[in-house]
C-alpha positions in Angstrom: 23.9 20.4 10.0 22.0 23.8 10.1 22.2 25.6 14.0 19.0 27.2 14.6 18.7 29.4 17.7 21.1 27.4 19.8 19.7 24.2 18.7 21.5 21.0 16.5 18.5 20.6 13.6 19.4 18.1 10.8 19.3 20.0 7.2 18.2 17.3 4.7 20.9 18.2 2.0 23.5 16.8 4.7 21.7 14.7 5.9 21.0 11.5 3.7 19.6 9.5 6.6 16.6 12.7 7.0 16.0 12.3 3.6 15.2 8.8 3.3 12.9 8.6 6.0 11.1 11.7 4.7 11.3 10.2 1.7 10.3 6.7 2.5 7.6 7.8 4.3 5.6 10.0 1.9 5.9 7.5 -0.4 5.5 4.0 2.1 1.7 3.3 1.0 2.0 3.7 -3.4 5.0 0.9 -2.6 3.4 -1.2 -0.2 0.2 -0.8 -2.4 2.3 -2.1 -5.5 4.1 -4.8 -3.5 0.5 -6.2 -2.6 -1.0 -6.2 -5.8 1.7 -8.5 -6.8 1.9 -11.1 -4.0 -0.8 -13.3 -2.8 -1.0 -12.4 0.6 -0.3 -9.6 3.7 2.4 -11.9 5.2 4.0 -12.2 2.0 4.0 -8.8 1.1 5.3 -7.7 4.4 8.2 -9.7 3.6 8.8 -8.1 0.5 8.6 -4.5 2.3 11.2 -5.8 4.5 14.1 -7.0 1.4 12.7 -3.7 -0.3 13.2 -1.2 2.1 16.5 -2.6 3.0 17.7 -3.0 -0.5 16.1 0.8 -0.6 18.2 1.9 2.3 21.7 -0.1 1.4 21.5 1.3 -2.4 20.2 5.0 -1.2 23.7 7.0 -1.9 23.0 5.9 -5.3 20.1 7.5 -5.5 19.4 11.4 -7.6 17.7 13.0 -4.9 16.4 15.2 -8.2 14.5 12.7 -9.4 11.3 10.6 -8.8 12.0 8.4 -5.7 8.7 6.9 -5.8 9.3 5.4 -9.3 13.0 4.5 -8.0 11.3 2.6 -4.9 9.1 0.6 -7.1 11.8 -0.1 -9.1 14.1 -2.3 -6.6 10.2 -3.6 -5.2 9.8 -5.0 -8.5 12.8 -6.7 -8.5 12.4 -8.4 -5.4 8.8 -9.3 -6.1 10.9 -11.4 -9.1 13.6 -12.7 -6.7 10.1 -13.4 -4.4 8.5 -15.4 -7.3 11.7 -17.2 -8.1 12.3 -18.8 -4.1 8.7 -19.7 -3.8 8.2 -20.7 -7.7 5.8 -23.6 -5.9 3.1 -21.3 -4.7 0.2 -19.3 -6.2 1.1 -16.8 -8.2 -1.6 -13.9 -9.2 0.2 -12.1 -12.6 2.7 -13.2 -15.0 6.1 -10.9 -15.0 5.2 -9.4 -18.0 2.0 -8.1 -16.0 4.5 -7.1 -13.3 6.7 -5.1 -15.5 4.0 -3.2 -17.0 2.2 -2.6 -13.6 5.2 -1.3 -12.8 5.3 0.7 -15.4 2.1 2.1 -14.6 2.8 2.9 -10.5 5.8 4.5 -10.9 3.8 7.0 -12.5 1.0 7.1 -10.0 0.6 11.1 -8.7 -0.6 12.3 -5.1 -4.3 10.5 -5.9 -3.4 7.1 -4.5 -3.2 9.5 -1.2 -6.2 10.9 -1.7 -8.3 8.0 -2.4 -6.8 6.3 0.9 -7.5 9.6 3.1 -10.9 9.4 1.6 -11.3 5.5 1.9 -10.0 5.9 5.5 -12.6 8.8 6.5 -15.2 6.3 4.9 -14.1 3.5 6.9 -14.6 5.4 10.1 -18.3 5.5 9.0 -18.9 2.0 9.0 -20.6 0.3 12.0 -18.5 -2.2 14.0 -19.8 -4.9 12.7 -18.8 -4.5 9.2 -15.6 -2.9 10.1 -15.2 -6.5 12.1 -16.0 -8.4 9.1 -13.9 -6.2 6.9 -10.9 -7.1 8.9 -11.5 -10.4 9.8 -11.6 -10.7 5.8 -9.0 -8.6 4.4 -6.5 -8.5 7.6 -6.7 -11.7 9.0 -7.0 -13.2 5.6 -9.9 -15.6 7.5 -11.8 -17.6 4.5 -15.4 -16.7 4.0 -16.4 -20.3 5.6 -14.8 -19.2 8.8 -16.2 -16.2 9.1 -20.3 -17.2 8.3 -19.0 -19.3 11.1 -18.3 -17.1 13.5 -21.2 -14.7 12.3 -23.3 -17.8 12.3 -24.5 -17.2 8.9 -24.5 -18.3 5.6 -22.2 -17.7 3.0 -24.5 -16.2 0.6 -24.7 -13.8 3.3 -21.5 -12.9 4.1 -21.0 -12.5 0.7 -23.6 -10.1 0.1 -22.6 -7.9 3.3 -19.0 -8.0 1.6 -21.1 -6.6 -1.9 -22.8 -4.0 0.3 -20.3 -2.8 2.2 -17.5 -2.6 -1.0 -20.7 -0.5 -2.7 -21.0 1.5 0.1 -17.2 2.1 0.5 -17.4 3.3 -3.5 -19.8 5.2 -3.4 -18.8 7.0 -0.2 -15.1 7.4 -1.4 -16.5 9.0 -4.9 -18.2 11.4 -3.1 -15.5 12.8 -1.2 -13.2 12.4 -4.3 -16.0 14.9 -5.9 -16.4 17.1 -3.0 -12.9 17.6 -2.7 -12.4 18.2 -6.0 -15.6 20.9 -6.5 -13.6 22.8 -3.2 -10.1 23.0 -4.9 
């Protein structure tokens, strides 16, 4: 602990607990982002997040605080995306292990641009109207089938469909922009 003009203030390099959550939470969306890519659903990949940042928390004193913690994190994810697969052998499942493993591979290296591109995809969400926004989250948050939405729209599913096209062009298009425009002003 570091006194600071009268006042307790936690110094990280005593403080293991500090430096977890700072750590964990720079680095919450590249795992969750992994963890999703890997399971076939929100709900399942929340429960993943919960065995991994617990596993992440119980096995922290192990960790180098001089090395990648992001690539550690994805690490233990990866293994309980396994242990995932292996109690619910019965359902879906989207990629082989060997896909795992190498995706894995392949986040832990992942630099600051995941960031980017979700500041950017954020900033490009907000520019949306309601009603795609609605239908965005119906779709990808609520996990609601395209048949129940065109039923709530009352529209077809060629047309929900196409919206989802136009709105996941427009959301490219707009996020490659500011990618660009960020990139011509560093």
């Amino acid at each position: 602990m570091v006194k600071t003009n009268d006042q307790d203030t936690y110094d990280e390099r005593s403080d293991p607990h500090q430096l977890f959550i700072r750590l964990y939470a720079a680095n919450q969306r590249r795992i969750y982002a992994f963890v999703r890519v890997m399971v076939p659903s929100a709900t399942d990949a929340d429960d993943v997040i919960q065995e991994t940042l617990s596993v992440l928390w119980r096995k922290f004193d192990t960790f180098d605080p001089n090395t990648n913690f992001t690539a550690w994190a994805i690490q233990v994810a990866r293994f309980e995306v396994l242990k995932w697969r292996q109690r619910h052998a019965s359902r879906p499942r989207m990629f082989d292990t060997e896909v795992i493993e190498r995706l894995a591979e392949k986040a832990a290296g992942v630099s600051g641009s995941v960031d980017d591109r979700h500041d950017a995809l954020q900033r490009c969400l907000e520019q949306l109207t309601d009603k795609h926004r609605q239908l965005l989250q119906l779709h990808y948050e609520r996990e609601m089938s395209v048949n129940a939405i065109a039923d709530q729209f009352k529209r077809s599913n060629k047309t929900i469909y196409r919206m989802l096209g136009q709105i996941h062009r427009s959301l490219l298009g707009c996020i490659r922009r500011a990618l660009s425009e960020e990139a011509t002003q560093s």
